[in-house]
C-alpha positions, 0 to 999 in steps of 0.5 A, spaced: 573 554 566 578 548 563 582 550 556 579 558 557 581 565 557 580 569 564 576 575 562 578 581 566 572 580 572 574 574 573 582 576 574 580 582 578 576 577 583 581 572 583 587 576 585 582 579 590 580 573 593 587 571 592 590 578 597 584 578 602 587 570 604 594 572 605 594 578 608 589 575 613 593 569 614 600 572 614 598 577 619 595 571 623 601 567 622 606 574 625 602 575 630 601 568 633 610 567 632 612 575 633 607 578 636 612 580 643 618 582 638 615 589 636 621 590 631 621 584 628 615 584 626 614 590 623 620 588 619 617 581 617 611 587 614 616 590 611 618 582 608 611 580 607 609 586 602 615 585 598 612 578 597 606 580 595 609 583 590 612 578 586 606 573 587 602 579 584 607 578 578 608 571 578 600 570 578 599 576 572 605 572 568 601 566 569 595 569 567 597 572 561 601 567 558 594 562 559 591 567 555 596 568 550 595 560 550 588 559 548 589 566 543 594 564 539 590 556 538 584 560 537 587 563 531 592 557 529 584 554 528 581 559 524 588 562 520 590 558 513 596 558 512 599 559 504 599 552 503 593 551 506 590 556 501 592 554 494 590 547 498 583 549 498 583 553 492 585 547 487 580 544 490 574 548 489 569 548 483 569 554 482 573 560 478 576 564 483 581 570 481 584 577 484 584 582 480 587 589 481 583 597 481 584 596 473 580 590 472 587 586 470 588 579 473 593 578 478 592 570 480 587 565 479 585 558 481 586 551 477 579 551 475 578 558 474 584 556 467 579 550 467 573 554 466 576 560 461 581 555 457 586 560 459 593 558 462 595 562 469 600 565 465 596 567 459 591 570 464 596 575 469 596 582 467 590 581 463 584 585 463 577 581 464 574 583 459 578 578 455 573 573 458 568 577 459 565 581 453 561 588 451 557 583 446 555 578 451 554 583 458 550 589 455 552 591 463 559 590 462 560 598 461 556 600 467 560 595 471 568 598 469 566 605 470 563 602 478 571 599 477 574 605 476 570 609 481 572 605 487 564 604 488 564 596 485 564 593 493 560 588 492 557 585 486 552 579 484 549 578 477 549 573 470 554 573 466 557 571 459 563 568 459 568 567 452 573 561 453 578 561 450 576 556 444 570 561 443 565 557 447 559 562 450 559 559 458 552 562 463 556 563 470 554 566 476 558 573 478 560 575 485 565 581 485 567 582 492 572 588 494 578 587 499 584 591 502 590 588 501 596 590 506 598 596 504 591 599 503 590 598 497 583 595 494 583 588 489 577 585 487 575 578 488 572 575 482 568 568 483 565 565 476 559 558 478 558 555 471 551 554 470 551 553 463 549 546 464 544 547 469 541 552 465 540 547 460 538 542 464 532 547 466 530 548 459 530 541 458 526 540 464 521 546 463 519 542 455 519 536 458 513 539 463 510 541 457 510 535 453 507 532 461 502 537 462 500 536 454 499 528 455 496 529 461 490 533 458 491 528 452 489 522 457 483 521 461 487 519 468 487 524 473 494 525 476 497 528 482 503 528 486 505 530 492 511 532 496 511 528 503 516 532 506 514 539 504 507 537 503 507 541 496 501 538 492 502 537 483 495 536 480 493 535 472 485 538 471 482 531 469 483 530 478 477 535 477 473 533 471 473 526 474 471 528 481 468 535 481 473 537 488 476 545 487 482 546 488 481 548 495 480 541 496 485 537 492 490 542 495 489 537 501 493 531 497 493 526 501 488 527 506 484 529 501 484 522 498 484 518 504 477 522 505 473 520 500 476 512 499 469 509 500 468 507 508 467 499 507 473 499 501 478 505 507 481 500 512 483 494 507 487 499 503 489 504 508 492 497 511 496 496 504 498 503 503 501 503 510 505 497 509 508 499 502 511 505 506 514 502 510 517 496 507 523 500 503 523 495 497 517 497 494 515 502 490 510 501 486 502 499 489 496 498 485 490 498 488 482 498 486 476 501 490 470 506 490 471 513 492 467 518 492 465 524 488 464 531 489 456 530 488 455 523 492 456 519 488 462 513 488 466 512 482 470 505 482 477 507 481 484 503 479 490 507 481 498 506 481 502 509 486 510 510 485 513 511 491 519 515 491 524 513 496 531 516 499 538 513 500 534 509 507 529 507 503 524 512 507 518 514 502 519 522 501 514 522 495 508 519 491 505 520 483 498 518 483 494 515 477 487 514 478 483 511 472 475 511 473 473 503 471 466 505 473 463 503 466 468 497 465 466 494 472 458 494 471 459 491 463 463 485 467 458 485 471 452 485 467 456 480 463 456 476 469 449 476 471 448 474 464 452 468 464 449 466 471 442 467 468 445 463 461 448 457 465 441 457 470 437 456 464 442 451 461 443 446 466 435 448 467 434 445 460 439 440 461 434 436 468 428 439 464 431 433 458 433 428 463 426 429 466 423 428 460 427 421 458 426 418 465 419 419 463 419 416 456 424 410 459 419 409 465 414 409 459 416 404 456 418 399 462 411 400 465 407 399 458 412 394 453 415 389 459 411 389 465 406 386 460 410 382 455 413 379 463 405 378 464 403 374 458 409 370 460 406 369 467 400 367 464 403 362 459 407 359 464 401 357 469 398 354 463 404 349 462 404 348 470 396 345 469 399 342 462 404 338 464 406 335 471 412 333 470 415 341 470 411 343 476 417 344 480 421 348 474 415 353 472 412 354 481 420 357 481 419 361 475 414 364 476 416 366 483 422 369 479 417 373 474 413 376 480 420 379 482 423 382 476 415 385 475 417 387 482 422 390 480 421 393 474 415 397 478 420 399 483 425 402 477 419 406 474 417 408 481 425 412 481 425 413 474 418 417 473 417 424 477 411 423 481 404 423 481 405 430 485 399 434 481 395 428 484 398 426 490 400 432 492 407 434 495 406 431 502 403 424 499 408 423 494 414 425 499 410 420 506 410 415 500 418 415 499 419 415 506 414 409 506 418 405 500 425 406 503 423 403 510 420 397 507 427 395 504 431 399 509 432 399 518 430 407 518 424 411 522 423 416 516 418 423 518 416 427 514 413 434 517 409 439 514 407 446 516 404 452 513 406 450 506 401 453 500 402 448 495 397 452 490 402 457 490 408 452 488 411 451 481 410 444 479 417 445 479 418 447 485 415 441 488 419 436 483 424 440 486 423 438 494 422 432 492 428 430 488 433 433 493 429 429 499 429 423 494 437 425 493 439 425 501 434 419 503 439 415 498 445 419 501 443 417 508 441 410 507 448 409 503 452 412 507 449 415 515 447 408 518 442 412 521 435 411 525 431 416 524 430 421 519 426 428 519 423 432 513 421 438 515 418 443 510 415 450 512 413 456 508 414 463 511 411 469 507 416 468 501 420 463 503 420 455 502 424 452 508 427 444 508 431 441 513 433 434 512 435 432 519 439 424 521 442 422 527 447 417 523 454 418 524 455 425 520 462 426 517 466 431 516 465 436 510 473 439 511 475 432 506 471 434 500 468 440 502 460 438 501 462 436 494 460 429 494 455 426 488 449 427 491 450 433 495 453 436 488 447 435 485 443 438 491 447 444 490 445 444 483 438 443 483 437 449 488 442 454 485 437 453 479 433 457 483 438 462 487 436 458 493 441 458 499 444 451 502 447 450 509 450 443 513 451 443 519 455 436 521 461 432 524 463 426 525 458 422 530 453 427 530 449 427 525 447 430 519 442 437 517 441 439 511 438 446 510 435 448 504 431 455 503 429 458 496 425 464 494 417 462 491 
């Protein structure tokens, strides 16, 4: 009850309160002092009344003055005084004036003479028709006839305003009537100039119509959705691209959010939900599948403005979605083309290498092995011949026999295999045999289910150019002791798997892109075959090759 009025109950029931205590306590006192003494204490009755009196009064003093208090600062607080007034009124931006019975002003504000044009001066005692004119308000007749009636009480509506310079002004009216202290009615007249307002809504209507123009004339679908009230704009492509009514689309968001292919939703909504909450971005593209009406998916590309307040929070988005459906399948076609044009390339390319390592093995074999024969020859006859360079031709002779050596090994490499003869598993156990001659390494080779009638001589020069190129990669560079080749056909599929026990190495270095496992990878993307190694330093090495027949 601090700083507030006692209401009446309140008051009844505190002064009861108050006389039930003294009476009580007084005659309890009097009894207790002046009981014996029957004459004094009626006489101090008489003391004790008298008493009551004043304290009665002093309380109601009290209580009123309380009163009057908080009354008079309730009233301080919702009075304005003169000053106050002309304060507020040269402040506000809106035209205000007091006019009387008659129409004619009797005060006006600053900007009400900013508004017209006119002096405060030139206004007072002038009817408002000076401002308000018959050709601009065909209701102005209607509206002075009210006036003079008594029956213009409270009024709202458009006007035409004159200045004084004869500018046309659009304002919004409000007449509202008021007694003054004699009785006497006055009319305040409140003017909000909206000429520019309205002006700005013109400009704003054309523009929507230049938008929804353009709209049509694009091939995007557009939407824009209002966060807080949830309101929903859409151009009519959003249909024709999609097929959703207008039931559906009015879902906005969600709408959207639904039909986002599932495999694509969780990357994108993961992006969308942090650009909202990063104030600093306003504008997110993204690309992804979404879905038609009919079930069929469209790739999209879009952009998203995201509009934000003075905090930076997002209260709306404007949509763009383009369908790139037909763009990405030519790209991708045009991709495949390039994969099928640089396969047959580098095909051609090994296809010529092969081709010239023939003739070159060719020409060793037939030309300078026999030339290096007849030599031999020749020098057997000079040995019987003349005994005095025995010891000089015995030693050219052993070295003939190891360049002839020599020369057959590099036919070997050079040439492809007999492998129509011999077949795979030959040629390949005949690798291995010839590695182990010059070299400390068990090589196995293990075939299983392997129908080579239904391998390509390709296929098979295939296999045995990549077993040839990670024998050499393991003899330079593993130390290793033995060596599996193992070869199995399952249904469609051919399997290799080369497996060492040498000292493995890392891939993270170089990420399996040394020469010879480069040149693995590319005879076996040749024929979208899959490649996999499993290694690690002190580990070993095993090398996986599967491809299609």
């Amino acid at each position: 009850m601090k700083g507030r009025p006692l209401s009446t109950i309140q008051a009844v029931t505190f002064f009861l309160i108050l006389a039930l205590i003294w009476i009580l306590s007084t005659d309890y006192l009097l009894l207790q002092a002046f009981g014996n003494d029957i004459r004094l204490y009626h006489y101090l009755q008489s003391f004790k009344g008298v008493a009551f009196v004043g304290l009665t009064a002093i309380i109601i003093y009290l209580i009123i003055r309380r009163n009057s208090k908080y009354f008079n600062q309730k009233y301080n607080t919702l009075v304005f005084n003169h000053t106050e007034l002309e304060t507020i009124l040269a402040e506000i931006d809106l035209g205000i004036a007091r006019l009387n019975s008659q129409g004619q002003f009797l005060y006006v504000n600053p900007f009400f003479c900013t508004l017209t044009g006119y002096t405060s001066s030139e206004l007072t005692q002038k009817h408002y028709s000076l401002i308000i004119k018959v050709e601009d308000n065909i209701e102005l007749e209607y509206w002075d006839m009210m006036l003079k009636q008594g029956k213009l009480n409270r009024m709202k509506n458009l006007a035409g305003i004159t200045t004084k310079d004869q500018t046309k002004l659009i304002c919004n009216i409000s007449v509202n009537e008021v007694k003054d202290k004699t009785g006497t009615p006055v009319y305040i007249l409140i003017l909000e100039n909206i000429t520019n307002k309205r002006n700005e809504k013109k400009k704003l209507e054309e523009s929507l119509k230049r938008y929804n123009i353009l709209s049509m004339a694009t091939m995007e679908g557009l939407w824009d959705w209002n966060m807080l009230t949830g309101q929903i704009y859409y151009n009519s492509n959003i249909k024709l691209l999609f097929g959703y009514d207008d039931a559906e689309l009015q879902q906005g968001y969600s709408w959207w959010k639904a039909n986002i292919h599932p495999e694509d939703k969780e990357k994108i909504m993961d992006k969308m939900n942090a650009a909202l909450q990063i104030s600093h971005v306003t504008t997110l593209n993204n690309e992804y599948r979404f879905a038609c009406k009919d079930g069929s998916y469209k790739i999209i590309t879009d952009c998203f403005s995201i509009l934000r307040n003075s905090e930076g929070r997002a209260f709306r988005l404007i949509v763009s979605m383009h369908d790139v459906t037909e763009q990405r399948n030519l790209q991708q076609q045009l991709a495949e083309k390039e994969i099928i044009y640089r396969r047959q390339l580098a095909r051609t390319v090994m296809d010529t290498q092969e081709s010239e390592r023939r003739k070159l093995a060719e020409e060793l074999h037939d030309n300078v092995n026999q030339l290096l024969g007849v030599v031999k020859l020749y020098i057997e006859h000079s040995i019987v011949n003349d005994k005095i360079r025995d010891g000089l031709l015995k030693k050219s002779n052993e070295y003939i026999d190891k360049v002839i050596e020599e020369l057959r090994n590099l036919s070997k490499n050079l040439a492809p295999p007999l492998l129509a003869e011999l077949g795979l598993e030959h040629s390949l156990i005949s690798l291995g045999e010839a590695i182990e001659e010059v070299q400390p390494v068990n090589i196995r080779v293990d075939i299983e289910h392997l129908d080579e009638a239904r391998l390509m001589e390709s296929h098979k020069l295939m296999l045995y150019r990549i077993v040839q190129e990670q024998l050499n990669n393991i003899v330079k560079h593993a130390h290793a002791h033995n060596v599996t080749v193992h070869i199995e056909q399952m249904e469609e599929k051919v399997l290799l798997v080369i497996t060492d026990d040498g000292v493995g190495t890392d891939l993270t270095v170089d990420n399996g892109q040394g020469m010879g496992l480069r040149n693995i990878r590319n005879r076996i993307e040749l024929y979208q075959g899959k490649i996999n190694m499993d290694t690690a330093p002190g580990k070993g090495f095993v090398l996986n090759v599967e491809f299609e027949v």
